[in-house]
N, CA, C, O and CB atoms as a CASP TS submission, in Angstrom:
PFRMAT TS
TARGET T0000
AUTHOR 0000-0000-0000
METHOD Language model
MODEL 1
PARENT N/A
ATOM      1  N   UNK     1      36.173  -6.475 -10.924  1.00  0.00           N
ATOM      2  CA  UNK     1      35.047  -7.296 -10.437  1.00  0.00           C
ATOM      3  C   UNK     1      34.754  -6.956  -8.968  1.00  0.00           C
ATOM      4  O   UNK     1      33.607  -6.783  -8.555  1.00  0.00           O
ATOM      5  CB  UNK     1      35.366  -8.827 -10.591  1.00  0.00           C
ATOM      6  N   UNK     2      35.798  -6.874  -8.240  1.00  0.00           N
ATOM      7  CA  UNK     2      35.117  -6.565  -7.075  1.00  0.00           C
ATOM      8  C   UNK     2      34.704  -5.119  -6.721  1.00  0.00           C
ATOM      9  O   UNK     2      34.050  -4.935  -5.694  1.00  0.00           O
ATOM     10  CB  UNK     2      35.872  -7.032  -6.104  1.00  0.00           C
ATOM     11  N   UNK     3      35.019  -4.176  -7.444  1.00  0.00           N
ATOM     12  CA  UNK     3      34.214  -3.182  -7.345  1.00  0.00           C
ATOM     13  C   UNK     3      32.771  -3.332  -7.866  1.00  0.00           C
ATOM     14  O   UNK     3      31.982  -2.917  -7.017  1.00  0.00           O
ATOM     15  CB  UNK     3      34.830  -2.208  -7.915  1.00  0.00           C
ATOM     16  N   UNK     4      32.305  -3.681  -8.718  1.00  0.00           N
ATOM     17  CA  UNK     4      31.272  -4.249  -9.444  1.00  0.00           C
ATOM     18  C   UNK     4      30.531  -4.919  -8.399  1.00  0.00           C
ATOM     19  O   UNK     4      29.602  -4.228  -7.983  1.00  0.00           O
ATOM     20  CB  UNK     4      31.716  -5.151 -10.578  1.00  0.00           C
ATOM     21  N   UNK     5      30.659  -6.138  -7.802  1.00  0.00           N
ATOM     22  CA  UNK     5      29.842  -6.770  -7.334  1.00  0.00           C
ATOM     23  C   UNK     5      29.649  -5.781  -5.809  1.00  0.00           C
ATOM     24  O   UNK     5      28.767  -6.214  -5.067  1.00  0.00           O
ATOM     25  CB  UNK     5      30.313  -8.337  -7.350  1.00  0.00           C
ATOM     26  N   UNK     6      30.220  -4.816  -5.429  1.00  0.00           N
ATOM     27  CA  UNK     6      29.487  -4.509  -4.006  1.00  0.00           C
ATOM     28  C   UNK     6      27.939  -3.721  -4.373  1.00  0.00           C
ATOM     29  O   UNK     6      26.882  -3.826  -3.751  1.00  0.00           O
ATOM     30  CB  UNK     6      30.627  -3.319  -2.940  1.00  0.00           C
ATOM     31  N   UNK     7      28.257  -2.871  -5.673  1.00  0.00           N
ATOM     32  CA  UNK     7      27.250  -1.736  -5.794  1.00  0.00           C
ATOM     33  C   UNK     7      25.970  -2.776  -6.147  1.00  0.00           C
ATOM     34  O   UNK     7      24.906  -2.863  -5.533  1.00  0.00           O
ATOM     35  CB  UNK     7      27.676  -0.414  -7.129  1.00  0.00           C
ATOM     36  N   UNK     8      26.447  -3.603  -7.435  1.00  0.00           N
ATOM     37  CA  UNK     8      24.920  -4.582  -7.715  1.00  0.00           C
ATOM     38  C   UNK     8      24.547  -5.076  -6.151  1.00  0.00           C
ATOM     39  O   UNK     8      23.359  -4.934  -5.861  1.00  0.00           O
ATOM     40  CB  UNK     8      25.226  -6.324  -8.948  1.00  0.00           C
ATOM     41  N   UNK     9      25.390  -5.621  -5.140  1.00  0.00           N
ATOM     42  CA  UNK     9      24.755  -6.114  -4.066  1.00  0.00           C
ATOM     43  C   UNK     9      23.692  -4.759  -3.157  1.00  0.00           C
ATOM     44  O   UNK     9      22.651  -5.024  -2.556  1.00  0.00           O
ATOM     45  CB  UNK     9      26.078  -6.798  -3.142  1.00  0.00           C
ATOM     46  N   UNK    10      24.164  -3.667  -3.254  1.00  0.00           N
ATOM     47  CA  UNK    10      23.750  -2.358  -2.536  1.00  0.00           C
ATOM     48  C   UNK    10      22.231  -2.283  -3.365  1.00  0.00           C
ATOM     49  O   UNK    10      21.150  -2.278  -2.775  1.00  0.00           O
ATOM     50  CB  UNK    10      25.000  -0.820  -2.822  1.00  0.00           C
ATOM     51  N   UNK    11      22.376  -2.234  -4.653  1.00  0.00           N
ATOM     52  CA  UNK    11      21.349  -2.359  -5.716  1.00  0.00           C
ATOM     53  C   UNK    11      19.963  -3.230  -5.393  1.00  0.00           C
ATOM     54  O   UNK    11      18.790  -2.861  -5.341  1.00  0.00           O
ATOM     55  CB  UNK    11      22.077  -3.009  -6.915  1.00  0.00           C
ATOM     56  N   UNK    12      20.682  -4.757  -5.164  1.00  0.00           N
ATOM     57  CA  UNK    12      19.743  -5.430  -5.004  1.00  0.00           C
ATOM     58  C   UNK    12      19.026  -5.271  -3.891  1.00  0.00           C
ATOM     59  O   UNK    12      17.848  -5.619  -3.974  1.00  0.00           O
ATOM     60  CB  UNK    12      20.048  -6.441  -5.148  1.00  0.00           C
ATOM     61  N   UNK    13      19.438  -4.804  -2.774  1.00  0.00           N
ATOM     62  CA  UNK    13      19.019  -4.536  -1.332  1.00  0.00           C
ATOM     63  C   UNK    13      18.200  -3.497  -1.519  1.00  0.00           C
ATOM     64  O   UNK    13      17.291  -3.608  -0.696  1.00  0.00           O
ATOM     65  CB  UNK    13      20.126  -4.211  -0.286  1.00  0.00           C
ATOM     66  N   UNK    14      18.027  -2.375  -2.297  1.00  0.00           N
ATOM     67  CA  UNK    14      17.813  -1.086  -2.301  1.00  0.00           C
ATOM     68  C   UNK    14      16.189  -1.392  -2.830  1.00  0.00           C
ATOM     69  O   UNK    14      15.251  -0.739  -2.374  1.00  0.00           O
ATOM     70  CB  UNK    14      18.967  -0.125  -3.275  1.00  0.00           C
ATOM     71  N   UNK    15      15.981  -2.618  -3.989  1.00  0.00           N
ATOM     72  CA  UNK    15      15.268  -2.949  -4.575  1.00  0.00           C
ATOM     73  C   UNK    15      14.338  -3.552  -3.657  1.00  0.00           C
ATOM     74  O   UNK    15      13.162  -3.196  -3.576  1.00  0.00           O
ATOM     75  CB  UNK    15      15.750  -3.510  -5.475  1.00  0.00           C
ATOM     76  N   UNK    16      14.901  -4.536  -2.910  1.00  0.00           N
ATOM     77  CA  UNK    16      14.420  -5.610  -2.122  1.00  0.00           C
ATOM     78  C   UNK    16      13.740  -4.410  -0.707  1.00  0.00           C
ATOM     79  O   UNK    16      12.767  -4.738  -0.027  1.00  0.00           O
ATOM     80  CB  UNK    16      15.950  -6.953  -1.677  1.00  0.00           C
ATOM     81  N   UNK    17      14.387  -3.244  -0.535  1.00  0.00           N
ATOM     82  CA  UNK    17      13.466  -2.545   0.203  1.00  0.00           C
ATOM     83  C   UNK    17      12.792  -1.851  -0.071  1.00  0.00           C
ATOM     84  O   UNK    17      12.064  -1.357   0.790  1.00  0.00           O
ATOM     85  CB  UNK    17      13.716  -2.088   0.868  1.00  0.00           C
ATOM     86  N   UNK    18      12.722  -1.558  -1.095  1.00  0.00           N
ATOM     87  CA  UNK    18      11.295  -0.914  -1.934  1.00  0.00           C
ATOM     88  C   UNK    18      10.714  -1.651  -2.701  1.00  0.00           C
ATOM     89  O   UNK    18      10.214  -0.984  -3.605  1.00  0.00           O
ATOM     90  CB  UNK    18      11.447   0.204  -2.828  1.00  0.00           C
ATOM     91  N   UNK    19      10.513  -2.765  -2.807  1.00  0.00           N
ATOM     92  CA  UNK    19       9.291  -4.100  -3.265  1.00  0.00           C
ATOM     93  C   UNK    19       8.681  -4.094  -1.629  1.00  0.00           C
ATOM     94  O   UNK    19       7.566  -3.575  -1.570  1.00  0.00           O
ATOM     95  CB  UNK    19      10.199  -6.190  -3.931  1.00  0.00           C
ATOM     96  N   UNK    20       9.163  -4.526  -0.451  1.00  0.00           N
ATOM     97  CA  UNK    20       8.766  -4.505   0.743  1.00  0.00           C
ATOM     98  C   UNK    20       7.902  -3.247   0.855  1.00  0.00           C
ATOM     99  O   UNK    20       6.686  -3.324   1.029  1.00  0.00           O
ATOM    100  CB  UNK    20       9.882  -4.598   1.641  1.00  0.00           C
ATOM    101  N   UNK    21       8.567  -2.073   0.750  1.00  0.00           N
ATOM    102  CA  UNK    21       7.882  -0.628   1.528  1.00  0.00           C
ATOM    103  C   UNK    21       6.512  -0.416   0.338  1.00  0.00           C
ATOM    104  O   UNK    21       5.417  -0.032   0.749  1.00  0.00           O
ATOM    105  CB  UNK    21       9.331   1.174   1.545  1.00  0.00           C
ATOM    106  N   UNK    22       6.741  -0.707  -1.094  1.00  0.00           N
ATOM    107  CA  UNK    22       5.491  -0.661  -2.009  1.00  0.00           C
ATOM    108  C   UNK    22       4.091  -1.729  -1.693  1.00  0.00           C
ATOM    109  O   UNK    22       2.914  -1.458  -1.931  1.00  0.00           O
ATOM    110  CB  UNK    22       6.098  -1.034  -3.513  1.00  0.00           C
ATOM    111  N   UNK    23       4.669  -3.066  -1.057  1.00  0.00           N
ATOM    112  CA  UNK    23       4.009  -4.081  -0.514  1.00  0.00           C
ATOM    113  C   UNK    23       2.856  -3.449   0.714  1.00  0.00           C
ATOM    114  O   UNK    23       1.638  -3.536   0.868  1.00  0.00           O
ATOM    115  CB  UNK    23       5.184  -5.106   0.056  1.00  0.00           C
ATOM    116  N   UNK    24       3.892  -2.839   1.393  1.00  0.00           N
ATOM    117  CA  UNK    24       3.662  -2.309   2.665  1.00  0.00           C
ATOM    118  C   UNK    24       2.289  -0.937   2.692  1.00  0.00           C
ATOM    119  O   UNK    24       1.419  -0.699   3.530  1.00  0.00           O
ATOM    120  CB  UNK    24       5.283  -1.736   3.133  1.00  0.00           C
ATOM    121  N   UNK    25       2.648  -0.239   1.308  1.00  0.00           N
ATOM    122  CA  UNK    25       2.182   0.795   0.988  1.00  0.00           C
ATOM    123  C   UNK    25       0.546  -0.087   0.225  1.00  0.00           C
ATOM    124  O   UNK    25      -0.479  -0.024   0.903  1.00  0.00           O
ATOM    125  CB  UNK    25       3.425   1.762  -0.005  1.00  0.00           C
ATOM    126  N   UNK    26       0.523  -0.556  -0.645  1.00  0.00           N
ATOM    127  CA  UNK    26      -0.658  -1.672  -1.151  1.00  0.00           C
ATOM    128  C   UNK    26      -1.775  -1.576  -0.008  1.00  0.00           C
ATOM    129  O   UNK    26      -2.852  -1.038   0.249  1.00  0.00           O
ATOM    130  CB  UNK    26      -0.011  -3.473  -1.263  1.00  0.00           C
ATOM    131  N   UNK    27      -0.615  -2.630   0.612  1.00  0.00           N
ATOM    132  CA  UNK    27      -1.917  -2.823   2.343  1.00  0.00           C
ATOM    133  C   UNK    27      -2.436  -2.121   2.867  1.00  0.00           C
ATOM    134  O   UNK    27      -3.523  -2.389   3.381  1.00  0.00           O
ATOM    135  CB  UNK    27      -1.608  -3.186   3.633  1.00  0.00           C
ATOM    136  N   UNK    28      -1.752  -0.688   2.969  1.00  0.00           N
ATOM    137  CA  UNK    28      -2.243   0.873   3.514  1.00  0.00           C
ATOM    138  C   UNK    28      -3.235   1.173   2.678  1.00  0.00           C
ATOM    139  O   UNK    28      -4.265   1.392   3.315  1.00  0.00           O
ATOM    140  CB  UNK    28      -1.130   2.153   3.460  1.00  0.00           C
ATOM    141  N   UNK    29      -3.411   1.307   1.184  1.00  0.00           N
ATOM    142  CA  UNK    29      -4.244   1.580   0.571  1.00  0.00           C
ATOM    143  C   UNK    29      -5.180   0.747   0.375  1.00  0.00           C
ATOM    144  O   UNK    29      -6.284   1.232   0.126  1.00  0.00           O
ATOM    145  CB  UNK    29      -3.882   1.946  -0.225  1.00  0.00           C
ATOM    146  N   UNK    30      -5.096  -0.200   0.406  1.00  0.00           N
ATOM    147  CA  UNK    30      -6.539  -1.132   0.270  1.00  0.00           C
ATOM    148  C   UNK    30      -7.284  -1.034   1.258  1.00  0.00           C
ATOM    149  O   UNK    30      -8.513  -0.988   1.204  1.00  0.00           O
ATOM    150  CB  UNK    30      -6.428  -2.603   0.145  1.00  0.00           C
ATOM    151  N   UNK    31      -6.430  -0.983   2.516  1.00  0.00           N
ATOM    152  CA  UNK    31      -7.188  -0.554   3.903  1.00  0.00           C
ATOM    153  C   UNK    31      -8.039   0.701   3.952  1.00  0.00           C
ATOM    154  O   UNK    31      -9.081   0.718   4.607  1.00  0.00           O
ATOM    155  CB  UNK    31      -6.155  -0.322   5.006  1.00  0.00           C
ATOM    156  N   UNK    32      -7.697   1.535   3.407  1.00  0.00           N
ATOM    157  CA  UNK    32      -8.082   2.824   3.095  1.00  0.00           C
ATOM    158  C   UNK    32      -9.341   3.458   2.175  1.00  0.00           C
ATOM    159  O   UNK    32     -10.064   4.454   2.186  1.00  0.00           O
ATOM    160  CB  UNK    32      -7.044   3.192   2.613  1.00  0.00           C
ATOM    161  N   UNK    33      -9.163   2.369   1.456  1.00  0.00           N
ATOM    162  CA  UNK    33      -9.926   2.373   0.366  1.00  0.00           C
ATOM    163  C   UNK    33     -11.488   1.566   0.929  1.00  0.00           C
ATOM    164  O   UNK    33     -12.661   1.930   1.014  1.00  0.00           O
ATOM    165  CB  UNK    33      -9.004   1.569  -0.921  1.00  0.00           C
ATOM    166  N   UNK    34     -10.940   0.656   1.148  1.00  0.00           N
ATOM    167  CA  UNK    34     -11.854  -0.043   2.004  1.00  0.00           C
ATOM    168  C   UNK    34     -13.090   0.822   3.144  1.00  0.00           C
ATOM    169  O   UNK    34     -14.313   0.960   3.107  1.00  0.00           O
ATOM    170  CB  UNK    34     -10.809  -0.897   2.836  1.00  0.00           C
ATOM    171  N   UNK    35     -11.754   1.364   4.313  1.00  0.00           N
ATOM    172  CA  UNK    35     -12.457   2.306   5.082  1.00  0.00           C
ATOM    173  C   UNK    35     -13.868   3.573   4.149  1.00  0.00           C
ATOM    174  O   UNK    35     -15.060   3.854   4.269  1.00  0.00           O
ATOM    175  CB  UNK    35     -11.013   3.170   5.767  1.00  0.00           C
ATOM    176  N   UNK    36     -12.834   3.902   3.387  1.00  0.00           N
ATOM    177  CA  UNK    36     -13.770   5.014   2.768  1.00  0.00           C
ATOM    178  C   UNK    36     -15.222   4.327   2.081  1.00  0.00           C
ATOM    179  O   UNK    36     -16.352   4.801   2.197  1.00  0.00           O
ATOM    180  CB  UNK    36     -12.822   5.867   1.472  1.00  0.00           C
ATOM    181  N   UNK    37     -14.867   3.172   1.395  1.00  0.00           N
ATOM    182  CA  UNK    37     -15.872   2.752   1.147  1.00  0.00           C
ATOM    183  C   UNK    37     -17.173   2.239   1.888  1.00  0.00           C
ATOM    184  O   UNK    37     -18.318   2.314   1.444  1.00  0.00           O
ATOM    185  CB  UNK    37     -15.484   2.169   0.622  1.00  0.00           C
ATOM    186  N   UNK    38     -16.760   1.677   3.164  1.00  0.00           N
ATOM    187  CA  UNK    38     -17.572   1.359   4.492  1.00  0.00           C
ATOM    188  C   UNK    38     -17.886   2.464   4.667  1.00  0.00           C
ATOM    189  O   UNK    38     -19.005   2.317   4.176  1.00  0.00           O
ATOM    190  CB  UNK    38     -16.977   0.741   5.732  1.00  0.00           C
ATOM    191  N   UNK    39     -17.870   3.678   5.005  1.00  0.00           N
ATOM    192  CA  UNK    39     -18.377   5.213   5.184  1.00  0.00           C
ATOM    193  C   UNK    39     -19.023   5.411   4.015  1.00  0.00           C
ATOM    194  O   UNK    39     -19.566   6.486   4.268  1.00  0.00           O
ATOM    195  CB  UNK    39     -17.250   6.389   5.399  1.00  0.00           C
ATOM    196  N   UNK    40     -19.201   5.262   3.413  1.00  0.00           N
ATOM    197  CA  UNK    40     -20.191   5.716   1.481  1.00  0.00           C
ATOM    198  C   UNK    40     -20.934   4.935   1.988  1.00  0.00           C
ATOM    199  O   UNK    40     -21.623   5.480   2.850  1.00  0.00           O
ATOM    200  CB  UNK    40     -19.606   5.266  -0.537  1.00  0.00           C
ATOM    201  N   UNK    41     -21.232   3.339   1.795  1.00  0.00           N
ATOM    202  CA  UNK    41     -21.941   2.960   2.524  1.00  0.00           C
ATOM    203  C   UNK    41     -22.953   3.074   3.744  1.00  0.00           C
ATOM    204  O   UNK    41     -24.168   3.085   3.547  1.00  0.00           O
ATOM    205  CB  UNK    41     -21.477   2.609   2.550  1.00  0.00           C
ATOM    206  N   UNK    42     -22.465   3.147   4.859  1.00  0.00           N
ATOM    207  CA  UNK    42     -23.346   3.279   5.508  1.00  0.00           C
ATOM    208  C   UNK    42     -23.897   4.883   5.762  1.00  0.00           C
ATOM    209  O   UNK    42     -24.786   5.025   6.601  1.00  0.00           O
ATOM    210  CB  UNK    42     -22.961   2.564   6.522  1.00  0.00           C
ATOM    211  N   UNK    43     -23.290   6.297   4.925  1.00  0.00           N
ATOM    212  CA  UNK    43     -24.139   7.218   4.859  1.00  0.00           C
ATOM    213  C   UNK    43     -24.890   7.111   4.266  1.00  0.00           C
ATOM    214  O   UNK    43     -25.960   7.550   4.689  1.00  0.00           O
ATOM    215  CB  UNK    43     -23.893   8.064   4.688  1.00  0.00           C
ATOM    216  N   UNK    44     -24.874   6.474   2.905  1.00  0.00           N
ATOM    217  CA  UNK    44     -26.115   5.728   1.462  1.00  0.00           C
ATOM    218  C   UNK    44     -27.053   5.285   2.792  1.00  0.00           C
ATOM    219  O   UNK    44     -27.978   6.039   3.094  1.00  0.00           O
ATOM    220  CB  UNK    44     -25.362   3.794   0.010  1.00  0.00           C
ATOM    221  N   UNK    45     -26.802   3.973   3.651  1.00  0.00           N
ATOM    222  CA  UNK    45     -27.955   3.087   4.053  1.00  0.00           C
ATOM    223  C   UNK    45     -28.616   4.207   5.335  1.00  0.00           C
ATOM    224  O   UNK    45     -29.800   4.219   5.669  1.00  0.00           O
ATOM    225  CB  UNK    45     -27.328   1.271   4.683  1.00  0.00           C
ATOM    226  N   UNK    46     -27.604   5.040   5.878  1.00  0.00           N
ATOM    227  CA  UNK    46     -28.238   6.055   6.625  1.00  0.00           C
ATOM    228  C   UNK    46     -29.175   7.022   6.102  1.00  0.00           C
ATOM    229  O   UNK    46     -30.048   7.461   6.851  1.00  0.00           O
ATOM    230  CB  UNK    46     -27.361   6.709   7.136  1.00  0.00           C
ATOM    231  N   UNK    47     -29.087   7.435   4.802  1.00  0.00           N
ATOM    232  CA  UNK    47     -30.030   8.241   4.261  1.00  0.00           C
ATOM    233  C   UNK    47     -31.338   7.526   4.149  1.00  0.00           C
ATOM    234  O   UNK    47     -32.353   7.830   4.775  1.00  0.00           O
ATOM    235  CB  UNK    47     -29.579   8.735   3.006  1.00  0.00           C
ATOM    236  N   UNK    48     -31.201   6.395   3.160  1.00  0.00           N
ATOM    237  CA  UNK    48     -32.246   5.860   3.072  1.00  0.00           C
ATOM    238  C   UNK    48     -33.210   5.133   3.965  1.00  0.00           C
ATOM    239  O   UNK    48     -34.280   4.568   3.737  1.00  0.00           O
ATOM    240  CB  UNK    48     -32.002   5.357   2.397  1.00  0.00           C
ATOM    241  N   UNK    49     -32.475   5.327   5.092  1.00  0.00           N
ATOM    242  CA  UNK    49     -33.161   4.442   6.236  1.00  0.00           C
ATOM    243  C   UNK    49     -33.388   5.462   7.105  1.00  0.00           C
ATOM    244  O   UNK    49     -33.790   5.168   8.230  1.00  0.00           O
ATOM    245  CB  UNK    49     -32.300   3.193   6.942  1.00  0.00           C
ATOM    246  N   UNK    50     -33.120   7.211   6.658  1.00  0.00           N
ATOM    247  CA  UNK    50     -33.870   8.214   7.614  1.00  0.00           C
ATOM    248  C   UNK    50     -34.942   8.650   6.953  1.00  0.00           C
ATOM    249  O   UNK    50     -34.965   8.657   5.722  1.00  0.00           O
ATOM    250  CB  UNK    50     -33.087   9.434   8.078  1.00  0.00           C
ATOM    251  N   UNK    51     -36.089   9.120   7.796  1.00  0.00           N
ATOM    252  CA  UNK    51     -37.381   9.406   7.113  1.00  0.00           C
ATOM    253  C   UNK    51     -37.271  10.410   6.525  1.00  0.00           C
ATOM    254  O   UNK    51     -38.220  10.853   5.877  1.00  0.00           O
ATOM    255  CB  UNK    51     -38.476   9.513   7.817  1.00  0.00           C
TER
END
């Protein structure tokens, strides 16, 4: 048992920092996504709003 319980504890940590860094990664991409989309945008409203 006590070999057992250190690795599940290493395990759970390992998990618990990659739910965080994937979290982390989400926010980067939505941001991103976002950005790019604000640029499509306003080249669309730039075209149409050049003569």
């Amino acid at each position: 048992m006590r070999t057992v319980s250190p690795t599940r504890l290493s395990i759970g940590n390992d998990v618990t920092i990659v739910q965080a860094q994937s979290s982390r990664f989400r926010q980067a991409l939505k941001w991103f996504i976002g950005a790019i989309v604000t640029v499509c945008e306003t080249a669309v409203r730039y075209q149409y709003d050049a003569p």
